[in-house]
N, C-alpha and C positions, 0 to 999 in steps of 0.2 A: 791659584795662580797658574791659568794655564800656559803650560810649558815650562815649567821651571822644577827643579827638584833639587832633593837635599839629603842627607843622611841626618835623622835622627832616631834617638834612644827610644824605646820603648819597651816596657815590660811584655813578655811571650806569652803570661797566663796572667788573672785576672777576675777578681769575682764583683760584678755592682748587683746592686740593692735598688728598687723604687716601686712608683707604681707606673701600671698603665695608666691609658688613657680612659679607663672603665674605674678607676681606682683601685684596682685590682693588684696585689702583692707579685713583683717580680723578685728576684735572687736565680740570679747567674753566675754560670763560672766558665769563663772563652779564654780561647788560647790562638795563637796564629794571626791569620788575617783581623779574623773577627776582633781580636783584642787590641788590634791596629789600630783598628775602626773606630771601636767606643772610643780611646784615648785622643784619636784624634777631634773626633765630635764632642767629649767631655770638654776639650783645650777653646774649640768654639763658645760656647757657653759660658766659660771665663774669660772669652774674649780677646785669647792667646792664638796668633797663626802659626803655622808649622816653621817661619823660619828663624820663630822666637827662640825654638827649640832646638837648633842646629847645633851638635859636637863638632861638626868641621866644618869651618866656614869657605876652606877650599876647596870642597865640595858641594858646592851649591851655586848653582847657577841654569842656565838655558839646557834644554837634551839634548841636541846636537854638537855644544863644549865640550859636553862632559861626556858623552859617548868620543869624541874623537879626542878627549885628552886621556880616556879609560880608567876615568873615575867612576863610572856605570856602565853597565852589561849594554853592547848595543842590543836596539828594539827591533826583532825583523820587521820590515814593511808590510 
């Protein structure tokens, strides 16, 4: 949803399991951005979008809102 943002939950660390695309055995353990990442793309796949997942629904809306109501960091230009 470009241009729109939200606060949502997400676990910091994180281990998934599967295979490649060679079939080939994965097992991971990410933490940070990375664990952002999978969680948000696992929520894809279930067919969940990120504002399914909103803890505050007053925080969420357009970046320019929300930067000048300083619900979010402004973005330097």
């Amino acid at each position: 949803m470009p241009g729109l943002r939200g606060r949502v939950s997400r676990w910091q660390r994180l281990r998934y399991q599967g295979v490649d695309g060679d079939g080939q055995p994965v097992d991971r353990c990410v933490e940070g951005f990375h664990a952002r990442v999978v969680q948000h793309e696992c929520d894809h796949l279930d067919g969940v979008l990120f504002p399914d997942r909103l803890s505050d629904h007053t925080a969420f809306g357009f970046i320019p809102e929300l930067e000048t109501a300083g619900l979010i960091p402004t973005v330097p230009a």
